[in-house]
C-alpha positions in Angstrom: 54.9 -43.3 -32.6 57.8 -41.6 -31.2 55.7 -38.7 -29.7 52.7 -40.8 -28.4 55.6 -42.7 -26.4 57.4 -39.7 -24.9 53.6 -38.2 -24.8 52.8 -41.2 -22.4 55.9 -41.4 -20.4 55.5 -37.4 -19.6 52.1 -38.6 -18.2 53.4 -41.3 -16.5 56.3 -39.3 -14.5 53.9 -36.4 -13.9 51.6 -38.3 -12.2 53.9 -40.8 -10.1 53.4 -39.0 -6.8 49.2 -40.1 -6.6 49.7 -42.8 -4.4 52.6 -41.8 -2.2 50.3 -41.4 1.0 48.8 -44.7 0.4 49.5 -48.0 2.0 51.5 -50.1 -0.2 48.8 -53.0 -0.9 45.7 -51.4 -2.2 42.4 -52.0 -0.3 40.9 -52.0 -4.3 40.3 -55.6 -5.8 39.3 -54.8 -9.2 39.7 -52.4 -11.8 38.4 -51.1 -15.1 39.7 -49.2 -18.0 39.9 -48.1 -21.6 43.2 -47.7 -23.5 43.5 -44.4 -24.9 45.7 -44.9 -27.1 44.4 -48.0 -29.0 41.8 -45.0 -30.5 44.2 -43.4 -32.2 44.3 -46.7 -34.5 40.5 -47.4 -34.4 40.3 -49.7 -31.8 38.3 -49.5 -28.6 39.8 -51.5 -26.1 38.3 -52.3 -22.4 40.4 -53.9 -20.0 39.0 -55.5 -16.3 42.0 -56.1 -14.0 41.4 -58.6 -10.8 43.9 -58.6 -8.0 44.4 -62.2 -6.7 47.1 -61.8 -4.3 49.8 -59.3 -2.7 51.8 -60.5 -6.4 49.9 -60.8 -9.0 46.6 -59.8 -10.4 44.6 -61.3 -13.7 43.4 -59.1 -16.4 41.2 -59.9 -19.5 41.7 -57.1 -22.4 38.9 -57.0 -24.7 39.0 -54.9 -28.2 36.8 -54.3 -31.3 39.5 -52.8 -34.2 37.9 -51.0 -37.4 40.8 -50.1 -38.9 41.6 -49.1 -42.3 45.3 -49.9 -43.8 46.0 -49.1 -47.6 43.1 -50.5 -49.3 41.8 -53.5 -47.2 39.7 -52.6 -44.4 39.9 -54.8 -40.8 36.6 -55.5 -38.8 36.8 -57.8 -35.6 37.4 -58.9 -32.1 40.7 -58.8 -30.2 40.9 -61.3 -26.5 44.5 -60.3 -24.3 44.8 -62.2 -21.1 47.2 -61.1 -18.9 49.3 -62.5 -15.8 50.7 -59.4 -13.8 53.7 -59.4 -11.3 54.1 -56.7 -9.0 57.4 -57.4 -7.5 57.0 -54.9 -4.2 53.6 -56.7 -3.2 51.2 -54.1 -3.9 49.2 -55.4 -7.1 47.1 -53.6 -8.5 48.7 -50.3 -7.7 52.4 -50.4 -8.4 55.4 -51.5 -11.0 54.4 -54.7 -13.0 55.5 -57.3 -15.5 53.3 -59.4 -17.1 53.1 -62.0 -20.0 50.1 -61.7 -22.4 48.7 -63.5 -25.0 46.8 -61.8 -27.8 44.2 -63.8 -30.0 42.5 -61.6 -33.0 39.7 -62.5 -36.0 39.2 -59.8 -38.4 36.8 -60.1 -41.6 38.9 -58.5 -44.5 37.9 -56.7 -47.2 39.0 -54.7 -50.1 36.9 -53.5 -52.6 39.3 -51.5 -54.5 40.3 -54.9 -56.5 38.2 -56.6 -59.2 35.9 -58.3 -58.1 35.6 -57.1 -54.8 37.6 -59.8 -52.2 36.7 -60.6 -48.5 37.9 -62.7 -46.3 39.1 -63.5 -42.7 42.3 -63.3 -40.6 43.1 -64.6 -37.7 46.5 -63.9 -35.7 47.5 -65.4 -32.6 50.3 -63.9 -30.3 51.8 -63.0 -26.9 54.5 -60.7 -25.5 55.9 -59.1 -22.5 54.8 -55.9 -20.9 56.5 -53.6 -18.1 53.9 -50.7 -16.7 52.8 -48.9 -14.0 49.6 -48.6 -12.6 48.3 -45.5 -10.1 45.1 -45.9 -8.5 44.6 -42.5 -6.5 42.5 -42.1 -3.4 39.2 -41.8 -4.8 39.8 -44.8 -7.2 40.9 -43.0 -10.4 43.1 -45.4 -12.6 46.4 -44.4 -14.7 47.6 -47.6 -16.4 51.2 -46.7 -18.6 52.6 -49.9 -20.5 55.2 -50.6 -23.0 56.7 -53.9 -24.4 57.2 -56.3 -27.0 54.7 -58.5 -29.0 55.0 -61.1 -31.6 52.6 -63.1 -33.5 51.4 -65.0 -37.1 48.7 -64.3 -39.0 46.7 -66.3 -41.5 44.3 -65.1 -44.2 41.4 -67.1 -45.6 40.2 -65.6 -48.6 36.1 -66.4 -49.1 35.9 -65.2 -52.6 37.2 -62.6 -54.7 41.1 -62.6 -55.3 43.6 -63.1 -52.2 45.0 -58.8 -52.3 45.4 -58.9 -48.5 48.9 -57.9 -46.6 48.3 -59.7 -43.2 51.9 -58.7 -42.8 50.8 -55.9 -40.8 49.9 -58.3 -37.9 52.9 -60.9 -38.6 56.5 -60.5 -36.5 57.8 -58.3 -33.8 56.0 -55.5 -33.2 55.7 -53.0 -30.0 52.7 -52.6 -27.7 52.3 -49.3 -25.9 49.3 -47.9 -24.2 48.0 -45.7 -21.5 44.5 -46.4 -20.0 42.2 -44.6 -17.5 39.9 -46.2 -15.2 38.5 -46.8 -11.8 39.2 -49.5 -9.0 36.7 -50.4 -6.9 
């Protein structure tokens, strides 16, 4: 985890002179994007990014995880809204903060038991997220973020034995990502 965060703040600082010869509110008023790093643990996430004033922009983070963890595999959905501030008034190209939420429904299963269990989670969540976004002349997107999240998670088991650690997606945890897109 250590190197995929120094990995992405090596990115980040490489790439911060893009936009220097830009004007400091983007003529862009949308964007789209795919966090690269959300692969690495078998999720594909897609993001769409609406600017709504010189402040703030919306975004809507959508994400389909098939992830394996010890011997319970996870198949589902995963909704983050976001509200973005970006303080020097040039949203969606800039420094931002934003506050999330983070809703995800999972089946479970592990067939490594006997008998064979499945079942469903569902977590609920939110955090805070620092970034910065790029958005270079021909609309190419660089989106770096880092921050904290915490949420609960509860497991209904629909039959077979209850041998799921939903601790996984219970308590503080960190969110880090870096997603490439376009504005337009």
């Amino acid at each position: 985890m250590k190197k995929l965060l120094i990995l992405s703040l090596a990115v980040g600082f490489a790439v911060s002179s893009f936009a220097q010869d830009k004007p400091l509110v983007s003529t862009e008023k949308n964007v789209l994007k795919i966090n690269t790093l959300s692969l690495f643990l078998g999720t594909g996430s897609i993001f769409y990014e609406r600017n709504l004033t010189d402040l703030t922009s919306a975004q809507l983070g959508v994400g389909y995880m098939n992830f394996k963890l010890g011997d319970t595999k996870f198949t589902g959905l995963i909704l983050t809204p976001e509200f973005r501030i970006y303080p020097k008034k040039n949203a969606i190209d800039g420094f931002y903060l934003t506050p999330y939420l983070r809703y995800q429904k999972f089946t479970v299963e592990n067939k490594e038991v006997d008998p064979a269990s499945q079942g469903s989670l569902t977590s609920m969540g939110g955090g805070l997220v620092f970034g910065r976004q790029w958005i270079t002349d021909s609309g190419f997107t660089m989106d770096l973020f880092f921050g904290g999240h915490y949420s609960d998670a509860n497991v209904k088991v629909n039959y077979g034995t209850d041998s799921f650690d939903e601790n996984f997606f219970k308590g503080f945890k960190m969110r880090i990502g870096f997603a490439l897109g376009f504005a337009f």
